[in-house]
N, C-alpha and C positions, 0 to 999 in steps of 0.2 A: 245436102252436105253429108260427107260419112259422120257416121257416127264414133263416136269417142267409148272405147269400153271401160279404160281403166287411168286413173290419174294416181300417179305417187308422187308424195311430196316428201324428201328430204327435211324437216321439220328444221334441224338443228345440226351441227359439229360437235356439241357437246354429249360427251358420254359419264357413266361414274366408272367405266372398264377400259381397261388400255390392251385390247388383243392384238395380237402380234401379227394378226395376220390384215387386219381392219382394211378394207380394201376402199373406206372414204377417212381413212385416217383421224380419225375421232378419236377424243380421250375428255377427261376430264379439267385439264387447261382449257379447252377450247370453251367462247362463249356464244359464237357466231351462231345466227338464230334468222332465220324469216319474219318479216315484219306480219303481225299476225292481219292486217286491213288487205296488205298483197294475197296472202294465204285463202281469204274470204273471198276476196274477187276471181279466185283460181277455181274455188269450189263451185261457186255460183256459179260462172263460164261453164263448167266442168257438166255441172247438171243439166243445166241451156243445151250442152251437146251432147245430151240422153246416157251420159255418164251414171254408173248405178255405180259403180266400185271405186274406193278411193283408199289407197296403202298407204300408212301416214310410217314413215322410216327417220334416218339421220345417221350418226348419231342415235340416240336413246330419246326418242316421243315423248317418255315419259318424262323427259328433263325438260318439256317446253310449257313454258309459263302458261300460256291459252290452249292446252290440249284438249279439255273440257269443251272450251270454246266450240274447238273445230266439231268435234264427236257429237253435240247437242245440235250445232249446223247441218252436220251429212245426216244424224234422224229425223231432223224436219225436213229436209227436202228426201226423202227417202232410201240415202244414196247406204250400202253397207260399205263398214269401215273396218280397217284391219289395219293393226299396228305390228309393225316386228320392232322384237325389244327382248332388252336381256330381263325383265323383271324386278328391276331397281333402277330405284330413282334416286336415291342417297348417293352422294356421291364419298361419306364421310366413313358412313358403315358398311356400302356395298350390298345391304340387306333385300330381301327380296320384298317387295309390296304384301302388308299384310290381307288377309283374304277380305278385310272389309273395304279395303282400297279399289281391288279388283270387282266388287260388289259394284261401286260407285262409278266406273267406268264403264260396269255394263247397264245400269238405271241410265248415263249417261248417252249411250247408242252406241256402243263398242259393239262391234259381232267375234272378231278373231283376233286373235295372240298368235305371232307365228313367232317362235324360240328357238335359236341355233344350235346347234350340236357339235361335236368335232371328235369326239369317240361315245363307246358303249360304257355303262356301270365297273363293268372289268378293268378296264382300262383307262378311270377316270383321273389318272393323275398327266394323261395327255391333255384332255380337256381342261385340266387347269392351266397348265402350262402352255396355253393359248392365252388363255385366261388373263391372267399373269398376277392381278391383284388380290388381295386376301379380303377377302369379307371377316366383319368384328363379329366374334361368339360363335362361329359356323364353323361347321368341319373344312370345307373347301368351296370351291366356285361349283362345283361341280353338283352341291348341294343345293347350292342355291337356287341352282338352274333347276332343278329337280323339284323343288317345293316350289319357284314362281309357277311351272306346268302348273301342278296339279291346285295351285290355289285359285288361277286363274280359271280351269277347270270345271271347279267346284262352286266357281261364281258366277257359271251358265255361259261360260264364254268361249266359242270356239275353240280349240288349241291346235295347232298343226308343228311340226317339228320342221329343219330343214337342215341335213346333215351335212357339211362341206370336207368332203373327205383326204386323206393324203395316204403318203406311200406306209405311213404305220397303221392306217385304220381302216383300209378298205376290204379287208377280211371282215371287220366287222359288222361289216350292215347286215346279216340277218340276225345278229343278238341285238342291232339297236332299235329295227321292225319290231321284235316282242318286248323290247322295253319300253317301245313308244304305245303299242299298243297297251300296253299294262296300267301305263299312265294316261289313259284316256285319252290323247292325242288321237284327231282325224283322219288325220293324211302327213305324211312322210316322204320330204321334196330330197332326193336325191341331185345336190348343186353344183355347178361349177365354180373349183377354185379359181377366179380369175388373177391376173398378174396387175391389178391396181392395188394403189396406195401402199402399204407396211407391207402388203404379203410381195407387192413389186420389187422391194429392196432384200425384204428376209427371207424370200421363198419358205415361207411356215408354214404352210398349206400347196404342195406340190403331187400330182400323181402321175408316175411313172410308169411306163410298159407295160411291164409285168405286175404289178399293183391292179392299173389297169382293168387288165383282163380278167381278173377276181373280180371288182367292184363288178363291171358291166353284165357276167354271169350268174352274181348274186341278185341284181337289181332286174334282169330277165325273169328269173327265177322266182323272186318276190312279187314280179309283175302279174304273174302267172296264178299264183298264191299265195296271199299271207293275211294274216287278223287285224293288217292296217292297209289302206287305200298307198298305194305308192306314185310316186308323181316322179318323173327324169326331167332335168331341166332341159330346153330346148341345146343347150351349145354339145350334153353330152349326147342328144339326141342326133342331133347335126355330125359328132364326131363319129359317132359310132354307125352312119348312115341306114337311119328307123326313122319312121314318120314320128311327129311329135303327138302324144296322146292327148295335147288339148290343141285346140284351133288359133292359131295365131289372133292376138287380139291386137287391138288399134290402141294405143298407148299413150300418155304423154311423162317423161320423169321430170323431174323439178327436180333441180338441185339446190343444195343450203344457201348458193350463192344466187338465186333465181334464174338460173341456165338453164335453159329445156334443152331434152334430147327425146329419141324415140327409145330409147336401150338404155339398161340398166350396164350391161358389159362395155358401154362402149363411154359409158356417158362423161369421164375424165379425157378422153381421146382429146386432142390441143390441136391437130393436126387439121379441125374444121374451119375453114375462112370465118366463119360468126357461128356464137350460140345466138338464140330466139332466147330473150330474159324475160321475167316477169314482171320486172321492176321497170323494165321501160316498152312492154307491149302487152295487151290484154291478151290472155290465152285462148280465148273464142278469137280473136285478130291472128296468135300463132296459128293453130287449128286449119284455118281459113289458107292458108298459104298450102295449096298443093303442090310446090314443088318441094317444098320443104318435107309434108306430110310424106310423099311419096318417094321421098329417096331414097336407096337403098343405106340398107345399116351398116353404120362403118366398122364395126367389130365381124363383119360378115366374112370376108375374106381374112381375117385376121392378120393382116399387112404391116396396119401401125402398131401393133402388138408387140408383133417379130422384130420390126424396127426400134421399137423403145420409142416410141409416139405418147404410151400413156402418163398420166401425169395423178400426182397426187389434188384431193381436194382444194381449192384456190385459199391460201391464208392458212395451212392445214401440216406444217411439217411432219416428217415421220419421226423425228426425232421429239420428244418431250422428256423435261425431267418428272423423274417419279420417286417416289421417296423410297428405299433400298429395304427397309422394313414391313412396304405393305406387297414386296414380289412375292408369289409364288415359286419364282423365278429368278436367278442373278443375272441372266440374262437380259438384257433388254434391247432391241432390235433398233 
């Protein structure tokens, strides 16, 4: 049977951040959660089909009651684990995990922390203003984001950045290469803004033509040379017609609602006759179904995109109230 290289599970809905661009429509109302017995039988499957890599996402990982759980699971059977997360788990202060916390994720079997981005140090009142909520005692999100890196960092734990750019920031990816690099950060994923969830309705994260053409010459450029490892996601790769510099890997995503898809860009698309669930099929059983495995991706063509096919999270509005004194922002999307 093929082999399975990478599993990401969608842990949760719930975040303590409400960004504007949130493309699984996450915020801090939300409580929807994976049953953690499903989660375990996913991993195990997962391992069974020679799975070593497993991205544990949402939502905010760190808001999932049994995170612990899972991470002490993937180092016993061997599997390395990597969470992307903004670096707070409070949903009340917004604060960033202190470095003993990050400590204890990594005794735990944590390997990576990957942290999103959305401008450079210069231009950090963009990045809040994605942001949108204020963190208690902190200068801005923007700090916070900056202290979770480096503590997590400093507590032997992977860090990679991934910057999702738009038409005010895409000049800036070589100041945010040397600012990533500075912060000890790995590697430096150059992303696609997709058109799901909040960014579908607010376009908050949009890149245009001639924006464009900057980002892609900077990221050429950076590819070429720079003091951090650069990674282009496969859709700008695809757009920009270049081979993609990693190998297509065999995948399975899990969503909060236990939906599997093959693709991360496509994995809200509605327009599919059935998703494969977790909840009602073992994932070595989904796995097993080659017609399923081998279809092509529906984000491929980008058909139902253009159409307005995509959909928000299931149970997951874009809309949420938020209380007017914790925006960075008066906006809210």
């Amino acid at each position: 049977m093929t082999r399975l290289d990478l599993l990401q599970i969608d842990l949760t809905d719930e975040c303590p951040l409400f960004c504007s661009h949130c493309s699984n429509s996450s915020g801090p109302q939300l409580e929807s959660a994976l049953r953690y017995s499903v989660v375990e039988e996913a991993v195990l499957d997962a391992a069974h089909l020679g799975c070593q890599d497993i991205t544990l996402s949402g939502g905010e990982p760190l808001r999932y009651a049994d995170l612990s759980r899972i991470l002490a699971l993937c180092r016993k059977l061997g599997m390395n684990s990597t969470i992307f997360t903004t670096g707070v788990r409070d949903k009340n202060t917004r604060l960033p995990l202190r470095g003993s916390e990050w400590e204890e994720l990594k005794t735990l079997g944590l390997n990576t922390a990957v942290f999103s981005v959305y401008s450079g140090p210069a231009n950090r009142e963009f990045h809040n203003r994605i942001v949108r909520l204020r963190p208690l005692g902190m200068q801005d999100a923007f700090e916070v984001n900056e202290l979770g890196i480096l503590r997590a960092r400093n507590a032997g734990i992977v860090v990679e950045l991934q910057f999702v750019p738009s038409d005010e920031t895409c000049h800036e990816l070589p100041a945010i290469a040397v600012w990533a690099a500075k912060l000890g950060a790995s590697r430096l994923h150059i992303q696609y803004p997709t058109d799901q969830g909040r960014n579908q309705h607010s376009a908050t994260l949009v890149v245009s033509a001639g924006p464009e053409t900057i980002l892609r010459e900077n990221a050429f450029a950076l590819s070429s040379g720079s003091d951090i490892r650069i990674h282009i996601s496969r859709l700008w790769c695809s757009k920009w017609g270049i081979e993609s510099e990693t190998p297509q890997r065999t995948q399975i995503i899990v969503r909060s609602d236990g939906a599997v898809s093959l693709c991360n860009a496509c994995k809200y698309i509605v327009e599919q006759v059935r998703h494969p669930n977790i909840y009602r099929q073992a994932l070595r059983h989904i796995w097993k179904d080659e017609k399923w495995r081998n279809a092509p991706c529906e984000c491929a063509t980008h058909s139902n995109r253009q159409s307005g096919q995509s959909s928000v999270a299931p149970g997951s509005s874009d809309m949420h109230t938020v209380r007017a004194n914790d925006l960075l922002t008066s906006r809210v999307e």
